[in-house]
Backbone bond lengths (Angstrom), bond angles and torsions (degrees), N, CA, C in turn:
res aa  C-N    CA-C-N  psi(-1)  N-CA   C-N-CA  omega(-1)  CA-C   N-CA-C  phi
1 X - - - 1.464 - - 1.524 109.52 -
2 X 1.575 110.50 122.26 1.524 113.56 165.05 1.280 128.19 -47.03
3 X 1.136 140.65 123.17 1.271 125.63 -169.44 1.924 99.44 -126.57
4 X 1.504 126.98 136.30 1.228 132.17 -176.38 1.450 121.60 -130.42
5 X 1.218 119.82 132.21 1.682 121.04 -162.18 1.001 94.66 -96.43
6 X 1.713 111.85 140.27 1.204 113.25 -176.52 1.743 97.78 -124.03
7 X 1.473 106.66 136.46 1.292 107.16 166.74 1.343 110.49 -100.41
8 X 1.465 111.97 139.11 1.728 112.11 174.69 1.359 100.82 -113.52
9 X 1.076 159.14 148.92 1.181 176.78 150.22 1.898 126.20 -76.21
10 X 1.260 97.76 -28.56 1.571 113.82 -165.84 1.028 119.54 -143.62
11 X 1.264 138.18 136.53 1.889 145.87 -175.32 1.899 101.61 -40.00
12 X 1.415 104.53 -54.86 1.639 136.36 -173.93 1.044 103.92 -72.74
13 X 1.388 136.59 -38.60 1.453 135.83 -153.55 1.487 113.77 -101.99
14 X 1.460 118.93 51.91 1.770 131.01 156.87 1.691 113.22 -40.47
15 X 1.286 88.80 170.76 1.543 84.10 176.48 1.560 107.72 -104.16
16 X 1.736 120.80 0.77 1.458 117.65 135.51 1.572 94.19 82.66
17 X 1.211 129.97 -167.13 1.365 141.65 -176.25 1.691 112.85 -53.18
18 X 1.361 110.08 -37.76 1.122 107.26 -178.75 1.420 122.31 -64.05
19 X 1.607 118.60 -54.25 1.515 109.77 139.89 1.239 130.25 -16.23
20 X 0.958 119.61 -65.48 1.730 123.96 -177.09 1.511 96.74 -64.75
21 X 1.232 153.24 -48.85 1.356 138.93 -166.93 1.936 92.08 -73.29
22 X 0.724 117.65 -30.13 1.847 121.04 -170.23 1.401 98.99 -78.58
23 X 1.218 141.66 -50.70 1.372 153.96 151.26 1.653 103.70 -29.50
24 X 1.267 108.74 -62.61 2.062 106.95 -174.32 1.590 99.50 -76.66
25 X 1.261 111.78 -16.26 1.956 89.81 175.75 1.433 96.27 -100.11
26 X 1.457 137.09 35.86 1.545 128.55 138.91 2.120 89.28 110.91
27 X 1.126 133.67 -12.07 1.542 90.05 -164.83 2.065 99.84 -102.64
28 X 0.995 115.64 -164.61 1.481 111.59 -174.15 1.139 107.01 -145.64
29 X 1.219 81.59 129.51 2.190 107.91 -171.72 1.475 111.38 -58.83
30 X 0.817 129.60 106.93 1.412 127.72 151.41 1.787 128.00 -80.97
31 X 0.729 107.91 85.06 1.837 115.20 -177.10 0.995 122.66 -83.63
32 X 1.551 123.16 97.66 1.475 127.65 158.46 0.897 129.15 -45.15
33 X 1.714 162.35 100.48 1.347 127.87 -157.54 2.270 75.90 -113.65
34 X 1.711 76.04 114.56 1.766 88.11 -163.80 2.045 87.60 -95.31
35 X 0.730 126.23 -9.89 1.932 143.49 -159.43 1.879 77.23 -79.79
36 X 1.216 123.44 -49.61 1.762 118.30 -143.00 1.875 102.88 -110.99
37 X 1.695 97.62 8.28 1.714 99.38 -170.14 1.448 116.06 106.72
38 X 1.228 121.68 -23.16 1.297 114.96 176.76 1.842 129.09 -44.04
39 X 1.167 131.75 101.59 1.424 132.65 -151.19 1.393 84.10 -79.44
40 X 1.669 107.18 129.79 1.387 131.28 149.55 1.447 116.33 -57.29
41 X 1.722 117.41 149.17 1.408 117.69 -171.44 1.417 97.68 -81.19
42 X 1.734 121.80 140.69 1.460 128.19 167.17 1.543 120.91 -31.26
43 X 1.627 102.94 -58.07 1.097 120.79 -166.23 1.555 124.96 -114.43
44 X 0.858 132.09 101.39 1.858 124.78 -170.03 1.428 105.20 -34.43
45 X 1.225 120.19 133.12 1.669 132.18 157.48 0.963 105.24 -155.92
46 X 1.605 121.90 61.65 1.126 127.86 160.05 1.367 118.72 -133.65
47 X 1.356 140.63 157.36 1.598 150.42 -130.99 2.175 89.07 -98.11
48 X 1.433 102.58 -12.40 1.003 97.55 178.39 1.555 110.15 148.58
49 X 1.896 129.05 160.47 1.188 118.30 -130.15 1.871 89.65 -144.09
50 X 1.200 116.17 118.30 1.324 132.40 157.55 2.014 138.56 -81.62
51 X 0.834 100.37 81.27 2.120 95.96 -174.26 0.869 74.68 -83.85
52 X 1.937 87.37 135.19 1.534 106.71 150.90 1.495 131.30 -118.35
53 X 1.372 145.28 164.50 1.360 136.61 177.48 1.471 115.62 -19.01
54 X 1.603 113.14 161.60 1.141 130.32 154.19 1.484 107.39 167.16
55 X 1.593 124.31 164.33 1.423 132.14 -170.25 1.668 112.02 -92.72
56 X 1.142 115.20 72.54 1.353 146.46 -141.64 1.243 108.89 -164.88
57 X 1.617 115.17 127.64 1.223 130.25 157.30 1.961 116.49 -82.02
58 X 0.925 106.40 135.60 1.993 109.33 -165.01 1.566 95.36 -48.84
59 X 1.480 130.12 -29.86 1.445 126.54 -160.83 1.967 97.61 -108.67
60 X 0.921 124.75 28.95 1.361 128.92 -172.81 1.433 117.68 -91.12
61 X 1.703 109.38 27.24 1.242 114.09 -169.30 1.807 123.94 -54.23
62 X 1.294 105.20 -17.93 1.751 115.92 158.24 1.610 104.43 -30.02
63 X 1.490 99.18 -81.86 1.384 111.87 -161.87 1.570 119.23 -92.39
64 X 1.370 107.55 7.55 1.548 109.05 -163.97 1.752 92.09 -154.72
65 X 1.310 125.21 60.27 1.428 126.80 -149.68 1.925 88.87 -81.86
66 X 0.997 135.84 -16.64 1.209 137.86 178.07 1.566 116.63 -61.93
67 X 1.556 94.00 -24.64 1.872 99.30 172.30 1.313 116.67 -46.42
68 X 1.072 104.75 -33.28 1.620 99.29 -153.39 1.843 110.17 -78.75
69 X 1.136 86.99 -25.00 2.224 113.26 169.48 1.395 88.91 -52.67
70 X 1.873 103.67 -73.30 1.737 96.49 -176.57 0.758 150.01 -58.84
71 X 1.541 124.84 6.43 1.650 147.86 -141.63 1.480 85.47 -116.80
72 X 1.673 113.85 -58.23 1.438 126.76 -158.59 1.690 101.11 -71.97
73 X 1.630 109.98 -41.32 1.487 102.80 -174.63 1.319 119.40 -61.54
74 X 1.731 111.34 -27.49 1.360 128.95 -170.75 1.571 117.62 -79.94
75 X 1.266 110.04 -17.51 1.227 131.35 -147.56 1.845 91.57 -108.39
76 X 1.323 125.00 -37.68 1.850 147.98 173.09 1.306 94.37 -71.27
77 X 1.188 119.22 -58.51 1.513 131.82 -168.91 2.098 107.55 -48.01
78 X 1.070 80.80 -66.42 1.855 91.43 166.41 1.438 121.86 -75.20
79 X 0.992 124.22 -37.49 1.658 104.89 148.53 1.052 119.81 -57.78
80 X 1.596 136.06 -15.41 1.627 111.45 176.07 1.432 95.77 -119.21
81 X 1.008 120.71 17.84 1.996 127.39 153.83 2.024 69.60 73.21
82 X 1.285 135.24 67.87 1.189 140.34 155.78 1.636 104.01 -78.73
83 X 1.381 132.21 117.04 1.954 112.17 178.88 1.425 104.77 -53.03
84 X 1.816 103.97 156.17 1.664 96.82 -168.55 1.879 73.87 -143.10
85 X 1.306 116.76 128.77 1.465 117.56 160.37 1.838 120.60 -108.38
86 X 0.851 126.78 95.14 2.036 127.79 -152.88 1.837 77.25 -101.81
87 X 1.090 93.91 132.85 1.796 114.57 168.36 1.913 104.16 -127.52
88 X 1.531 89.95 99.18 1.909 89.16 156.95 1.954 87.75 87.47
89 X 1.372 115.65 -142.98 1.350 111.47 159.89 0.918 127.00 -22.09
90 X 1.443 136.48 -61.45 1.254 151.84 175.40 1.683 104.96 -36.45
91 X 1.717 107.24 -71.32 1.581 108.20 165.89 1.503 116.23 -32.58
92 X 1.240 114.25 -52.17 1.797 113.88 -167.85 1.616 93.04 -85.23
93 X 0.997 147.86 7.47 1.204 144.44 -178.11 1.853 116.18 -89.78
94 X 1.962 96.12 -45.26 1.362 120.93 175.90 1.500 96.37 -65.18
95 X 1.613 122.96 -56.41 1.491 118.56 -160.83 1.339 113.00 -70.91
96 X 1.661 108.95 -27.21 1.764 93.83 161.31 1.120 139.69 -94.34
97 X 1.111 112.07 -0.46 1.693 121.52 150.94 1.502 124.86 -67.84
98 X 1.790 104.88 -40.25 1.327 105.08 158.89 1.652 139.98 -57.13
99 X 1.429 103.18 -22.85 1.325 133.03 155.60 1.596 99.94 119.54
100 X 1.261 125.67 28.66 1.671 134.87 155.17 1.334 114.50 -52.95
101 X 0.878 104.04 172.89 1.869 118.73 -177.07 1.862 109.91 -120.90
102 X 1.234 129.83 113.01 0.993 131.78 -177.92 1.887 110.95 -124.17
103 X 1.192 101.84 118.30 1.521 104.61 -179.11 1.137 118.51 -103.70
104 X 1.298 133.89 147.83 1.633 136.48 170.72 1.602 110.35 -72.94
105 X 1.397 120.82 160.61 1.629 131.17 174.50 1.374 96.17 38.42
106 X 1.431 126.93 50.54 1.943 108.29 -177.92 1.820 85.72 -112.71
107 X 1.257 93.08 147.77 1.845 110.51 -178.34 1.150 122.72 69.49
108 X 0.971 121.02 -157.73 1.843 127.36 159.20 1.051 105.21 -106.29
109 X 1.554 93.86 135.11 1.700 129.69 -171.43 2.185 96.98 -52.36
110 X 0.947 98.11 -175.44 1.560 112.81 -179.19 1.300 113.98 171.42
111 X 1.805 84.53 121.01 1.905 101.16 -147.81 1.910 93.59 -132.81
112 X 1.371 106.97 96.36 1.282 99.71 168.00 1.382 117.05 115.67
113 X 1.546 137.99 -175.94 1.616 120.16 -152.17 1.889 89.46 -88.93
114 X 1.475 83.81 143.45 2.115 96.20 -148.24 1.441 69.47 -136.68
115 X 2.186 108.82 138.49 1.350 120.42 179.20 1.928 99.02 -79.26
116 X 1.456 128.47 169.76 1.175 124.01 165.73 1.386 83.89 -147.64
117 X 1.311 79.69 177.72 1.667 110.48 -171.97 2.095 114.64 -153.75
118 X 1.668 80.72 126.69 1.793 98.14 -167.97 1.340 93.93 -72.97
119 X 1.607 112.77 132.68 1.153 113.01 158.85 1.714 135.90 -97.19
120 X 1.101 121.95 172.71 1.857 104.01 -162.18 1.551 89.84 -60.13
121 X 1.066 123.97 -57.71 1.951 119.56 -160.69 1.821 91.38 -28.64
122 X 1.265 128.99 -53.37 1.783 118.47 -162.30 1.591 110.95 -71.79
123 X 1.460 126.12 7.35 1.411 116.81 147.21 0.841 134.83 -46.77
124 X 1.571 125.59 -38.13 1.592 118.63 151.61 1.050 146.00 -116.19
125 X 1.834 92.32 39.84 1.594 106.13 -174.44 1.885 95.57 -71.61
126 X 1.602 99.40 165.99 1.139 119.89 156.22 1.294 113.62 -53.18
127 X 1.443 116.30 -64.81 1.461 122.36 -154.83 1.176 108.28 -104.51
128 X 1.447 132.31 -39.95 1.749 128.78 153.03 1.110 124.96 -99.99
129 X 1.324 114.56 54.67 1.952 120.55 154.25 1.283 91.59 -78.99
130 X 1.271 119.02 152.84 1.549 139.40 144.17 1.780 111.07 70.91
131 X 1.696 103.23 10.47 1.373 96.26 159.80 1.715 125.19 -70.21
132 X 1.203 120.95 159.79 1.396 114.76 167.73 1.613 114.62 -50.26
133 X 1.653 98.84 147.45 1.332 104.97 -164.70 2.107 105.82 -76.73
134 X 1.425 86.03 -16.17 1.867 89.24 166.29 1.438 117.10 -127.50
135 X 1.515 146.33 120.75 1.052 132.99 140.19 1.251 114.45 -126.54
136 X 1.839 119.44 -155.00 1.326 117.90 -143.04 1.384 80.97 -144.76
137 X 1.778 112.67 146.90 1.304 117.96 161.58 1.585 107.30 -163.88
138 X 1.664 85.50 161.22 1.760 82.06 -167.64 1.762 120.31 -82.05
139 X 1.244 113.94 146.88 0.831 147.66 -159.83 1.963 120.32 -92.24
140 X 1.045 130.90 153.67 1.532 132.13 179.48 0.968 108.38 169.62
141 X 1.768 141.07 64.67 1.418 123.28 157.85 1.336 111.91 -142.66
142 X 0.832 97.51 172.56 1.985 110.89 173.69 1.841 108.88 -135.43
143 X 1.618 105.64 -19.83 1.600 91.44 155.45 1.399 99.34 -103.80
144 X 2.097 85.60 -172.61 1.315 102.70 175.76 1.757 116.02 -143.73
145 X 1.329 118.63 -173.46 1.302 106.93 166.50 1.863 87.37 -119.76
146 X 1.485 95.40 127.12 1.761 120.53 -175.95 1.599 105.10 -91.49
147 X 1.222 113.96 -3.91 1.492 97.17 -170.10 1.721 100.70 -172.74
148 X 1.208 123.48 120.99 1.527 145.25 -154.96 1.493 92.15 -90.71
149 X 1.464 117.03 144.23 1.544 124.25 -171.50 1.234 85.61 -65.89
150 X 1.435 107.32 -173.60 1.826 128.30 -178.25 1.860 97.60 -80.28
151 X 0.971 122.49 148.92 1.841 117.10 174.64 1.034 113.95 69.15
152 X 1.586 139.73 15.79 1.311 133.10 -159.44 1.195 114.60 -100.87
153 X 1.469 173.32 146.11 1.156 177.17 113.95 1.605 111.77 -16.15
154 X 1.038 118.00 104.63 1.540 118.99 175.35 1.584 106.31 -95.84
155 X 1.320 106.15 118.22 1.840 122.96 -162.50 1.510 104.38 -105.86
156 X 1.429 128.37 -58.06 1.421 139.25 172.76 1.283 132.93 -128.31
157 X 1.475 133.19 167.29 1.194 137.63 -150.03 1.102 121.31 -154.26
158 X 1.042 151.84 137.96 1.673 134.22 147.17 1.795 114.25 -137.95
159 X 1.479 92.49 173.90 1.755 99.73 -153.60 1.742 110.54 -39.63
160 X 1.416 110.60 -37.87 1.202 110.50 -165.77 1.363 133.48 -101.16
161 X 1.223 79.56 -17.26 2.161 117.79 178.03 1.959 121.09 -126.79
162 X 1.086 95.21 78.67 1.429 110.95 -174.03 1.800 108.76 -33.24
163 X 1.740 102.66 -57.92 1.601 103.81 -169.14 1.065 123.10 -64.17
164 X 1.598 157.48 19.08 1.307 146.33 -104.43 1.730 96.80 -102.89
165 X 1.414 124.73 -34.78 1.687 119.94 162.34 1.336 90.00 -139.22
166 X 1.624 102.58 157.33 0.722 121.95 147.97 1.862 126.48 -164.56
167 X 1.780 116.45 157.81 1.450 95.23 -156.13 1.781 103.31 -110.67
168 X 1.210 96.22 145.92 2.025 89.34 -178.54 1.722 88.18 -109.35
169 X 1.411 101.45 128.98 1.271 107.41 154.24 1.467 96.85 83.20
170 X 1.476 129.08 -165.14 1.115 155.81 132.90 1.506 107.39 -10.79
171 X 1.182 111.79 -86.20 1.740 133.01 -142.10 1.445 111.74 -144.47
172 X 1.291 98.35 39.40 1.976 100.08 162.53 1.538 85.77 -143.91
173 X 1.988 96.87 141.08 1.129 115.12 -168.92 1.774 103.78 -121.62
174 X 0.679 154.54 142.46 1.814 149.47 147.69 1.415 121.72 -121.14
175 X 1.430 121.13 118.48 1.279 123.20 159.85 1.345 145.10 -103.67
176 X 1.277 128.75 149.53 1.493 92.27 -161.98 1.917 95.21 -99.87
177 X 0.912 115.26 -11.24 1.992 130.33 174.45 1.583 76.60 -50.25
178 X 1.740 78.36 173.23 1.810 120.99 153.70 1.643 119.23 -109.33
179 X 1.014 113.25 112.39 1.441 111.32 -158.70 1.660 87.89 -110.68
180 X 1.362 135.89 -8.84 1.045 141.77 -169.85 1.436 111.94 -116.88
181 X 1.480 117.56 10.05 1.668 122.32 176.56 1.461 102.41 -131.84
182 X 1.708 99.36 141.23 1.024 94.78 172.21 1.962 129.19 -135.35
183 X 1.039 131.19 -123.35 1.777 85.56 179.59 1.222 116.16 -82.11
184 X 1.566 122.87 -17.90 1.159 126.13 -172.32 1.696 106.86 -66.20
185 X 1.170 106.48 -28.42 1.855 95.63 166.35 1.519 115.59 -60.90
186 X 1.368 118.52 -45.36 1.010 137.36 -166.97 2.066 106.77 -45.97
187 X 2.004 90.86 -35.15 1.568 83.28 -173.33 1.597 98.82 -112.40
188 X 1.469 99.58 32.58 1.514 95.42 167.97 1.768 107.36 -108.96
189 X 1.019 116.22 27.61 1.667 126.90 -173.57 1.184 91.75 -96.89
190 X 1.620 102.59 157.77 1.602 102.57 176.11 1.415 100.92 -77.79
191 X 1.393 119.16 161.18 1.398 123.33 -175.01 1.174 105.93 -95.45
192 X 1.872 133.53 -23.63 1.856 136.63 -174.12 1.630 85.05 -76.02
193 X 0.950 151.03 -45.05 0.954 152.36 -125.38 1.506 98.07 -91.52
194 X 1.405 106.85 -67.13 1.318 114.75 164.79 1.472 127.99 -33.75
195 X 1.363 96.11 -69.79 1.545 122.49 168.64 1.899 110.35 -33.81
196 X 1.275 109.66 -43.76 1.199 121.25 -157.90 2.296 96.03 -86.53
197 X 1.295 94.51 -34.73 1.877 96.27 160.46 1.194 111.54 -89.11
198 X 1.540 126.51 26.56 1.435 111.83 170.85 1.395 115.15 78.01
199 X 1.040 122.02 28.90 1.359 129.77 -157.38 1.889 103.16 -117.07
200 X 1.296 116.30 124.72 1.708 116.22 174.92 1.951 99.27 -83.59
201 X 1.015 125.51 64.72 1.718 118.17 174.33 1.394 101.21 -25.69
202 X 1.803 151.93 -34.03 1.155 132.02 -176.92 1.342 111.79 -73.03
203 X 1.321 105.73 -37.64 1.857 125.14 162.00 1.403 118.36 -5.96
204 X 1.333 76.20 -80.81 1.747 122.26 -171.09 1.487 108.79 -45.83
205 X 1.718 104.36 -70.17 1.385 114.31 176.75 1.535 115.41 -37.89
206 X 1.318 111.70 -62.59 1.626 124.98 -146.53 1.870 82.79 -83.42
207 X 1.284 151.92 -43.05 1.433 148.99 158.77 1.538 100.44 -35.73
208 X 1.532 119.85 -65.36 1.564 98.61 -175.97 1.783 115.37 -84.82
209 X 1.298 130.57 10.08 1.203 111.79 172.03 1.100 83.81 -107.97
210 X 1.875 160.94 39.97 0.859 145.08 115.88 1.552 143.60 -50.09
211 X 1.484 81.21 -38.29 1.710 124.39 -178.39 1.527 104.59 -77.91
212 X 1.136 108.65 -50.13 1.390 132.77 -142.95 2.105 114.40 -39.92
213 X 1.638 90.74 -39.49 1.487 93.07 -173.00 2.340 101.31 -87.70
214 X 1.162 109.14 -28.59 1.211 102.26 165.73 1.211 119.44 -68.88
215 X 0.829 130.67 -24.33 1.991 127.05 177.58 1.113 103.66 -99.65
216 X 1.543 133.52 -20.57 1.528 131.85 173.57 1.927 101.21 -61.04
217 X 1.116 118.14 -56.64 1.278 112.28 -178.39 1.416 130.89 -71.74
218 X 1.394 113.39 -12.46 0.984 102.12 155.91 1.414 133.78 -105.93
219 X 1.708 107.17 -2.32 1.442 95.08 175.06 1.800 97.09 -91.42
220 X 0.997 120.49 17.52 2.025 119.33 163.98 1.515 99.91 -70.42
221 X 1.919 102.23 -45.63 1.090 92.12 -161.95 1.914 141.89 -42.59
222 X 2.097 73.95 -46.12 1.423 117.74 164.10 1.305 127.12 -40.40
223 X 1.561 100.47 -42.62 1.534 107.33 177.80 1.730 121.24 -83.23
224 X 1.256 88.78 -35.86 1.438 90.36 170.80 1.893 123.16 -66.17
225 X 1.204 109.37 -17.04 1.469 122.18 -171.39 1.803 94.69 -89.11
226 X 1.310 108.65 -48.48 1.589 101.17 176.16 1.463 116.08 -67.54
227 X 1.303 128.30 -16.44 1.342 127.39 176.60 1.645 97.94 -78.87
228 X 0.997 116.88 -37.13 1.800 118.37 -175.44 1.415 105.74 -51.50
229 X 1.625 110.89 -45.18 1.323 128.57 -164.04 1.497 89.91 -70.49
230 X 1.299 112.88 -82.53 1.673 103.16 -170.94 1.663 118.03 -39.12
231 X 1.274 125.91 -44.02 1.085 125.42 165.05 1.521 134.69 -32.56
232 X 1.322 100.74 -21.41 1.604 116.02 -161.83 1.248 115.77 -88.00
């Protein structure tokens, strides 16, 4: 049995549907909840390694002193071409270990189901060959990753946020989307909050449960192709 470490980062930040599709193609979640104290394992012995979101910069070891566990696991993980899937943080977590550049508050924020666009490099990705050349996924940041390690594969994009996937190596993946939320997260955000970035929260909602069943199927797809990978 595949077995996959999951880093959580945040009270909120599960690994959500996408888990559950990774769970029905056979491997078993292991969840650190590293946000509440949970000690990360020293050494990787796992079939393969998941970061997930949180409002955190990857080097924020002040306030998030557990990074530095995840930096090292992530960092073992790609020296032994271990699969690594980084969602949100997680993505900027892989690219600065890979030796990318990730900045805080850089661009405009992007809050909610956000169009992307496949670029030619994911024709022969593993996990985004043969997705549609447009879909939609949800969104949550105010950083970004500004600059792609050396050798890296640039997979997706959107208007405001250039990096949106991309693959290091073989078998490490990072995104900066939510491929694991779906609209109902969307109306679990605080709404002042929103409101307070200019944001319509009814907007928001009714845009991603618009979206919601076209990007649901294909980010399953996604998940199911990375479980193949760890499997292998």
């Amino acid at each position: 049995m595949s077995r996959l470490l999951v880093v959580q980062n945040g009270q909120s930040g599960g690994p959500g549907r996408f888990g559950d599709w990774l769970t029905a193609e056979g491997l078993v979640l292991d969840v650190v909840h590293a946000y509440a104290g949970t000690p990360l394992p020293g050494r990787l012995e796992h079939s393969g390694v998941m970061v997930l979101g949180g409002g955190l910069l990857p080097d924020d070891d002040r306030r998030a002193p557990w990074l530095a566990s995840t930096r090292a696991l992530v960092a073992e993980a790609l020296e032994r071409d271990v699969p690594v899937f980084g969602i949100c943080l997680g993505g900027q977590l892989l690219a600065h270990v890979a030796g990318g550049t990730v900045r805080g508050r850089h661009g405009e924020p992007e809050f909610g189901s956000t169009p992307l666009r496949l670029r030619p490099e994911a024709g022969t990705d593993p996990l985004f060959r043969g997705l549609p050349e447009r879909v939609s996924a949800i969104e949550r940041h105010v950083d970004a990753v500004t600059a792609l390690p050396p050798g890296a594969s640039w997979l997706m994009e959107s208007e405001r946020c250039p990096y949106q996937a991309f693959r290091i190596g073989d078998r490490a993946w990072g995104v900066q989307f939510h491929p694991e939320a779906d609209a109902d997260r969307v109306r679990s955000w605080d709404p002042e909050r929103l409101r307070a970035l200019g944001l319509d929260p009814a907007d928001l909602y009714r845009r991603a449960e618009h979206d919601d069943r076209t990007a649901t199927t294909v980010w399953h797809e996604v998940a199911r192709r990375f479980a193949a990978v760890v499997k292998e």
